[in-house]
Backbone as XML, in Angstrom:
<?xml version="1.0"?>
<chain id="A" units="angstrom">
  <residue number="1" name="UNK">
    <atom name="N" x="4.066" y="-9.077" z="0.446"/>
    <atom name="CA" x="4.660" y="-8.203" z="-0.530"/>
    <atom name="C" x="4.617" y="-6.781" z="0.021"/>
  </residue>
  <residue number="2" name="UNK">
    <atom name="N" x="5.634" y="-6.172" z="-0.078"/>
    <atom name="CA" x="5.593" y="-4.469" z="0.432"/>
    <atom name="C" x="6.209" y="-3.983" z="-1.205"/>
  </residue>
  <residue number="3" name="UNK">
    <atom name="N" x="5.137" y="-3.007" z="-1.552"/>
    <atom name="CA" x="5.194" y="-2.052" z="-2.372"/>
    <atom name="C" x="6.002" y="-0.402" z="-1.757"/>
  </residue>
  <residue number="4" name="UNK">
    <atom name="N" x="7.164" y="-0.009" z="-2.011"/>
    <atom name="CA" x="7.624" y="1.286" z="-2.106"/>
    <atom name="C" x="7.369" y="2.530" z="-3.008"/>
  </residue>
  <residue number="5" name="UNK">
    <atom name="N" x="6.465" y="3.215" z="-2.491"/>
    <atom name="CA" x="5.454" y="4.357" z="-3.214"/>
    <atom name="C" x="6.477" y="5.754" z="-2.955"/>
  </residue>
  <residue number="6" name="UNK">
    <atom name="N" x="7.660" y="5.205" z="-2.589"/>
    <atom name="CA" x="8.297" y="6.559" z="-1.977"/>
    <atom name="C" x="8.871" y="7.792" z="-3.498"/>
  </residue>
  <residue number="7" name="UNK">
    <atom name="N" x="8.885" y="6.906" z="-4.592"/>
    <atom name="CA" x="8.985" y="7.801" z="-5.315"/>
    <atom name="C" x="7.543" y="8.119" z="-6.086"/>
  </residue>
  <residue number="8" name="UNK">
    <atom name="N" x="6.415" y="8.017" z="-5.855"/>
    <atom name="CA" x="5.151" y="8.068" z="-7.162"/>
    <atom name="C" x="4.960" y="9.513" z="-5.984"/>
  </residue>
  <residue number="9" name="UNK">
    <atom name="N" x="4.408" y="10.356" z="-7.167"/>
    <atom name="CA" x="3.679" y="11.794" z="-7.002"/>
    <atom name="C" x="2.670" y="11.795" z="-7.470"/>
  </residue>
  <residue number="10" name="UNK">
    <atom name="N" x="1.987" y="11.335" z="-7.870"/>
    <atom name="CA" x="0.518" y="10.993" z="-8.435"/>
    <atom name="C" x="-0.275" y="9.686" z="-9.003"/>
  </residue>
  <residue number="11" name="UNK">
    <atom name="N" x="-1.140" y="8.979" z="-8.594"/>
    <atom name="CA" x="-2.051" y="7.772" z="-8.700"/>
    <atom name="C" x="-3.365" y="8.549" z="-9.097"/>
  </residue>
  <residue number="12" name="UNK">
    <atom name="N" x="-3.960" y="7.866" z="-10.009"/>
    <atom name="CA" x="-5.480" y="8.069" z="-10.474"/>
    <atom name="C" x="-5.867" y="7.025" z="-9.930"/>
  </residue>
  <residue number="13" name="UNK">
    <atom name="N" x="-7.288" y="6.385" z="-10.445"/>
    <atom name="CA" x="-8.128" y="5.551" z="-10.163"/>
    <atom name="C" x="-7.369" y="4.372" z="-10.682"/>
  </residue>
  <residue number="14" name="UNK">
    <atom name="N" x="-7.004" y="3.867" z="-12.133"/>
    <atom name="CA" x="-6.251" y="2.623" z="-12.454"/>
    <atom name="C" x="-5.146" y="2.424" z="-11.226"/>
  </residue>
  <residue number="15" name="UNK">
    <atom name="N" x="-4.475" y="3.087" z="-10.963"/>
    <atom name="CA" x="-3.489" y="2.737" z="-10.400"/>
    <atom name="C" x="-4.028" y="2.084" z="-8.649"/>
  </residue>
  <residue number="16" name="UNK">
    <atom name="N" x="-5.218" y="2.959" z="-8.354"/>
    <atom name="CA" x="-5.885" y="2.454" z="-7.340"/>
    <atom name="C" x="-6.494" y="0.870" z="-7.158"/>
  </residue>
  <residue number="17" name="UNK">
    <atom name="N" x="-6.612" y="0.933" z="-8.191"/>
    <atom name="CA" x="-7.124" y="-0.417" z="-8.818"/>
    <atom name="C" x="-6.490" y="-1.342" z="-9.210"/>
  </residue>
  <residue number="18" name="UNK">
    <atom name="N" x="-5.233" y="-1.056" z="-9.323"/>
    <atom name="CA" x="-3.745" y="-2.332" z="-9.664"/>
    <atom name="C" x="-3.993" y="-2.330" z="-7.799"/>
  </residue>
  <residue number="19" name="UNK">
    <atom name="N" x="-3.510" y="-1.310" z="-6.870"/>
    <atom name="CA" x="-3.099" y="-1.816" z="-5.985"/>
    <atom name="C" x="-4.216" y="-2.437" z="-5.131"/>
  </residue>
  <residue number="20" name="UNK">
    <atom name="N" x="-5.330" y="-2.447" z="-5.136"/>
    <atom name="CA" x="-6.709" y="-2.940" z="-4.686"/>
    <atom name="C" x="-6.483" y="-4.407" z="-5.240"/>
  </residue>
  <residue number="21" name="UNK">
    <atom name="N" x="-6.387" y="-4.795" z="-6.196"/>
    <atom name="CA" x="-5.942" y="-6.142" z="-7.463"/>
    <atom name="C" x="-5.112" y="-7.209" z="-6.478"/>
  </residue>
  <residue number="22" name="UNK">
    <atom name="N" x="-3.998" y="-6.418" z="-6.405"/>
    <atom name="CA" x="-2.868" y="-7.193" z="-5.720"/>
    <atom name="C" x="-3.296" y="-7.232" z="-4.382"/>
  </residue>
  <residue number="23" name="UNK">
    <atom name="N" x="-3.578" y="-6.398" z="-3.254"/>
    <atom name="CA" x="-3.850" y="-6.662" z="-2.131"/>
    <atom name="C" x="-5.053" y="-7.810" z="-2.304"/>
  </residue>
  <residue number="24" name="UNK">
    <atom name="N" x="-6.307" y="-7.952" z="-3.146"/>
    <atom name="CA" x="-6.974" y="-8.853" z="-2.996"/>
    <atom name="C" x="-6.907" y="-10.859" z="-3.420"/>
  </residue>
  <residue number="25" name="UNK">
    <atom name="N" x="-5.355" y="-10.282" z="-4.472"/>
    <atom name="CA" x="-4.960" y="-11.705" z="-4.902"/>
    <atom name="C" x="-4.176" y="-12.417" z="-4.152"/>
  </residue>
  <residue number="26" name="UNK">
    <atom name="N" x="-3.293" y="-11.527" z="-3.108"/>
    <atom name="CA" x="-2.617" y="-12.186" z="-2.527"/>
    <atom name="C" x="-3.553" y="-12.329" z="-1.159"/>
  </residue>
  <residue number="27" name="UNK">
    <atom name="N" x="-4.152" y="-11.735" z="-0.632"/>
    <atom name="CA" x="-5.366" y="-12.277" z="0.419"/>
    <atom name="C" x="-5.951" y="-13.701" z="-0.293"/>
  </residue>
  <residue number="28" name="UNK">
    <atom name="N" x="-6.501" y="-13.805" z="-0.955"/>
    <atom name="CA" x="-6.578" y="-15.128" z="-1.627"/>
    <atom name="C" x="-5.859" y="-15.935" z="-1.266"/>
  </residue>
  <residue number="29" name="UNK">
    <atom name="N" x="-4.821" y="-15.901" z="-1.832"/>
    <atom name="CA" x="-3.757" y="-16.968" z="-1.852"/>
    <atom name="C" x="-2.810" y="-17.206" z="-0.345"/>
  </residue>
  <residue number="30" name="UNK">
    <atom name="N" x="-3.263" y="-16.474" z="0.774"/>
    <atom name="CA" x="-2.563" y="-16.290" z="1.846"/>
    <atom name="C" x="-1.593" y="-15.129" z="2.250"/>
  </residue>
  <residue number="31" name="UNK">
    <atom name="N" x="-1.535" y="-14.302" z="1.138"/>
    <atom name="CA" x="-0.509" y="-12.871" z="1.766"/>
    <atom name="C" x="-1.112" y="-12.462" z="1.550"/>
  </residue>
  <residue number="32" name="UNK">
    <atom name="N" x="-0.074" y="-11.325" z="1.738"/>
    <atom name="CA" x="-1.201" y="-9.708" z="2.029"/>
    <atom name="C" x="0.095" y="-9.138" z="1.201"/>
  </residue>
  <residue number="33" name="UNK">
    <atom name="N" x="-0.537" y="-7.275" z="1.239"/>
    <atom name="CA" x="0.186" y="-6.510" z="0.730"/>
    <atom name="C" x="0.392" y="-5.427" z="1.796"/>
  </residue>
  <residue number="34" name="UNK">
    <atom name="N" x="1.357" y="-4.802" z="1.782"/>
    <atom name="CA" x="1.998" y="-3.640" z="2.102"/>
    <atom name="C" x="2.293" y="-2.163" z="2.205"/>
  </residue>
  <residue number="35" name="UNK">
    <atom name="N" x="2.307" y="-1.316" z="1.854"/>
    <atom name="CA" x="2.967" y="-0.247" z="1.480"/>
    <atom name="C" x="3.887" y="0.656" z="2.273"/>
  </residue>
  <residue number="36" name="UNK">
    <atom name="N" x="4.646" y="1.038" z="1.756"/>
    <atom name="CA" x="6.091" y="1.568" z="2.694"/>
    <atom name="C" x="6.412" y="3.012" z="1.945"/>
  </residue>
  <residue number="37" name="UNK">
    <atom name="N" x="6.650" y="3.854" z="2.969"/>
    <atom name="CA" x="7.154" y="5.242" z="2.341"/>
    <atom name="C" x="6.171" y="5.749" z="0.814"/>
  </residue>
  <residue number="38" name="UNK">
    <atom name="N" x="5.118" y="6.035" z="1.664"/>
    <atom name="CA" x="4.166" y="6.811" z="1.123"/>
    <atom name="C" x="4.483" y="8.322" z="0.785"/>
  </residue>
  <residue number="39" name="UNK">
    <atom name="N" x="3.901" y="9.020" z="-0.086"/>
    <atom name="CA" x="4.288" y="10.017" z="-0.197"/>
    <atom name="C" x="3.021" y="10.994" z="0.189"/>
  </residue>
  <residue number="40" name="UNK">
    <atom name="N" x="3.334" y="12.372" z="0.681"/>
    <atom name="CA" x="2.255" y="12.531" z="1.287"/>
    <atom name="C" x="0.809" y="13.232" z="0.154"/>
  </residue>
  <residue number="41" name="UNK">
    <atom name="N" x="0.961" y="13.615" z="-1.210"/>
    <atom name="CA" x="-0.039" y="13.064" z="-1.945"/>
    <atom name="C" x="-0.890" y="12.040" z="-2.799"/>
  </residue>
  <residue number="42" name="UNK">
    <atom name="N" x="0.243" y="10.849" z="-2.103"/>
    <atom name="CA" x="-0.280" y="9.351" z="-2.177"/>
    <atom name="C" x="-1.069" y="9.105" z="-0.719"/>
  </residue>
  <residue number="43" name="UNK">
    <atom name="N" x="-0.683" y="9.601" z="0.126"/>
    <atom name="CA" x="-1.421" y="9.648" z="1.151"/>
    <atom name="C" x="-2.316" y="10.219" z="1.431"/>
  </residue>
  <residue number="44" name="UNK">
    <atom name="N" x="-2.845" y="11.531" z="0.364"/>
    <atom name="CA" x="-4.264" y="11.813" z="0.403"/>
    <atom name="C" x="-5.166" y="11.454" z="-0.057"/>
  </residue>
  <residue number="45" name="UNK">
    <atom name="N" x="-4.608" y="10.586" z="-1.449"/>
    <atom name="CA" x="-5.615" y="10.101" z="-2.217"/>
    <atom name="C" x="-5.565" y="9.252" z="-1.674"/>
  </residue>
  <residue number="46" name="UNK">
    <atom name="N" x="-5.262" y="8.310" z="-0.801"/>
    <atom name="CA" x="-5.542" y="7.010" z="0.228"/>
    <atom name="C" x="-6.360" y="7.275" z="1.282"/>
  </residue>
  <residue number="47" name="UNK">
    <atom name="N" x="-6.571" y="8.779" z="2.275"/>
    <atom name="CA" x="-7.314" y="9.103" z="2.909"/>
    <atom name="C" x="-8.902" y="9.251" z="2.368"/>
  </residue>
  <residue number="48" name="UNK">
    <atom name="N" x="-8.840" y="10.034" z="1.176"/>
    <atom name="CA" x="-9.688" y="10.220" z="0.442"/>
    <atom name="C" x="-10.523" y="9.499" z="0.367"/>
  </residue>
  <residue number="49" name="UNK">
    <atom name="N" x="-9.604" y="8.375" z="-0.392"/>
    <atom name="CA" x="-10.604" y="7.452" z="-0.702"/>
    <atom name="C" x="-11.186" y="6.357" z="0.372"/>
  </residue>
  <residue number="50" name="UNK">
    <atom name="N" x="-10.526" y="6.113" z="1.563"/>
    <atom name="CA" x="-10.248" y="5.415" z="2.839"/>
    <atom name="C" x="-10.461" y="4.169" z="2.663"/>
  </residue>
  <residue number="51" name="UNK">
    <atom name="N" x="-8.952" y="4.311" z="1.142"/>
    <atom name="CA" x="-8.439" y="3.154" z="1.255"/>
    <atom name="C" x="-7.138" y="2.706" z="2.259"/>
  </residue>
  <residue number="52" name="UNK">
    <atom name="N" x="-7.316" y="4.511" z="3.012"/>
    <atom name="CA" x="-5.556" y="4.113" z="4.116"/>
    <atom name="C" x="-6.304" y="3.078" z="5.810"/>
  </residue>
  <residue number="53" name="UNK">
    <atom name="N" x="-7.346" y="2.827" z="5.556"/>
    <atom name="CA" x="-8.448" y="1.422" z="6.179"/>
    <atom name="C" x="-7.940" y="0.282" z="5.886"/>
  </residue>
  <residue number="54" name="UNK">
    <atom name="N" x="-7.976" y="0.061" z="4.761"/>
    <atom name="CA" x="-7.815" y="-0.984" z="4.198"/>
    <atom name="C" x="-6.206" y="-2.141" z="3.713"/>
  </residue>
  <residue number="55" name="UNK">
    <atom name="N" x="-5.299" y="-0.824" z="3.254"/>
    <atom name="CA" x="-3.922" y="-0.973" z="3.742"/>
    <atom name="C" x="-2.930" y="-0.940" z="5.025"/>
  </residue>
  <residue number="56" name="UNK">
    <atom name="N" x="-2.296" y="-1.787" z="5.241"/>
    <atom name="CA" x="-1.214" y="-1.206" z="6.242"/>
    <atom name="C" x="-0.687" y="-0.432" z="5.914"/>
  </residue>
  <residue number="57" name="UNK">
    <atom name="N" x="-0.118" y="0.247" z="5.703"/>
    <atom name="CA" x="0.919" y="1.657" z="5.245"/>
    <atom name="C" x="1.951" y="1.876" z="6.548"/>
  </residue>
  <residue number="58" name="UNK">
    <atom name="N" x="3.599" y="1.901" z="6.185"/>
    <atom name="CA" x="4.718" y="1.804" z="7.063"/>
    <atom name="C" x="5.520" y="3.098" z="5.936"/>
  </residue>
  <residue number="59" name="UNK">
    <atom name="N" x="6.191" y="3.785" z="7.312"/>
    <atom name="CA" x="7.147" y="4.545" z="6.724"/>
    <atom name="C" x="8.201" y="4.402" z="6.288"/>
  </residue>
  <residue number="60" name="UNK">
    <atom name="N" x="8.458" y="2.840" z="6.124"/>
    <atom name="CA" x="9.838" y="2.671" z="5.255"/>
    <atom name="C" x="9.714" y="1.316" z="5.296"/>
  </residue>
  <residue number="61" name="UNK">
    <atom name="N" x="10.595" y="0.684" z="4.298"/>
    <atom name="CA" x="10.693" y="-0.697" z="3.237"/>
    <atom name="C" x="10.819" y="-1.637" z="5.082"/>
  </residue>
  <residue number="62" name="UNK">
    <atom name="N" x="11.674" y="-1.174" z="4.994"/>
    <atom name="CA" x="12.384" y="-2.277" z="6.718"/>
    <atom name="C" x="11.265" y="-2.363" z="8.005"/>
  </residue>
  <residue number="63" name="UNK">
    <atom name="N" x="10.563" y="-1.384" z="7.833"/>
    <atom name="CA" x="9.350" y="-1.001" z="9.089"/>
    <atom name="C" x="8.704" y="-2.526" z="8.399"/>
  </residue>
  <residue number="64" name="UNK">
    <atom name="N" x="7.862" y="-2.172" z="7.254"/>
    <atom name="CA" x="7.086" y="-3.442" z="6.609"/>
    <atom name="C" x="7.363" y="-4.573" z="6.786"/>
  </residue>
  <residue number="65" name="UNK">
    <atom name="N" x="8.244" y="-4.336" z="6.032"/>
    <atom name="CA" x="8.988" y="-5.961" z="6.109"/>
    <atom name="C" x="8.787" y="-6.570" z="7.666"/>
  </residue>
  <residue number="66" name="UNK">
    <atom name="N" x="9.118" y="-5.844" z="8.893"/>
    <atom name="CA" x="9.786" y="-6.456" z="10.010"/>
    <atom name="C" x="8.175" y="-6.619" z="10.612"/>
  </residue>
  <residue number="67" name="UNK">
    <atom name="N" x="7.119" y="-6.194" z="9.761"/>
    <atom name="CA" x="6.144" y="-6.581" z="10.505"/>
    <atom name="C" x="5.015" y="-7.949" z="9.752"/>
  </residue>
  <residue number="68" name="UNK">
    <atom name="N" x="5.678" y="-8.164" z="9.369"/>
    <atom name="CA" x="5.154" y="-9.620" z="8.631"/>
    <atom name="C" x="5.787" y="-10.541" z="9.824"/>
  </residue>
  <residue number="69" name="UNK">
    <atom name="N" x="7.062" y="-10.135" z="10.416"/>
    <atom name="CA" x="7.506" y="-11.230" z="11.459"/>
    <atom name="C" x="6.877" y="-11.089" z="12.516"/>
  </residue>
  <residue number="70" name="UNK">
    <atom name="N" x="6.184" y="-9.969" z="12.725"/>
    <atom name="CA" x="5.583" y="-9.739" z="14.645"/>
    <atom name="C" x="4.065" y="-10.515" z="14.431"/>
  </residue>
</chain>
């Protein structure tokens, strides 16, 4: 699954926590999660928290995607 963050300008903690949710359900179940076109104060609160460790993060929908095939 690739999530597009290219339009959000702000995430709190819930929202950290939906996407923590999903990256860990689909590890479960055999996928993973994504994120594509970050914005760059979605990208601090990902540094911050160093959850940008824990995600892949790609600069656009097509980057992601094309790396589930490599």
């Amino acid at each position: 699954m690739v999530i597009d963050l290219q339009q959000v300008d702000w995430m709190n903690s819930s929202g950290l926590g939906i996407l923590i949710g999903g990256l860990s359900a689909l590890r479960k179940s055999g996928g993973d999660l994504r994120l594509a076109s970050v914005t760059e104060k979605i990208e601090e609160v990902l540094r911050i928290t160093k959850l940008d460790r824990v995600f892949d993060i790609y600069g656009d929908i097509d980057t992601a995607v094309s790396s589930y095939r490599s």
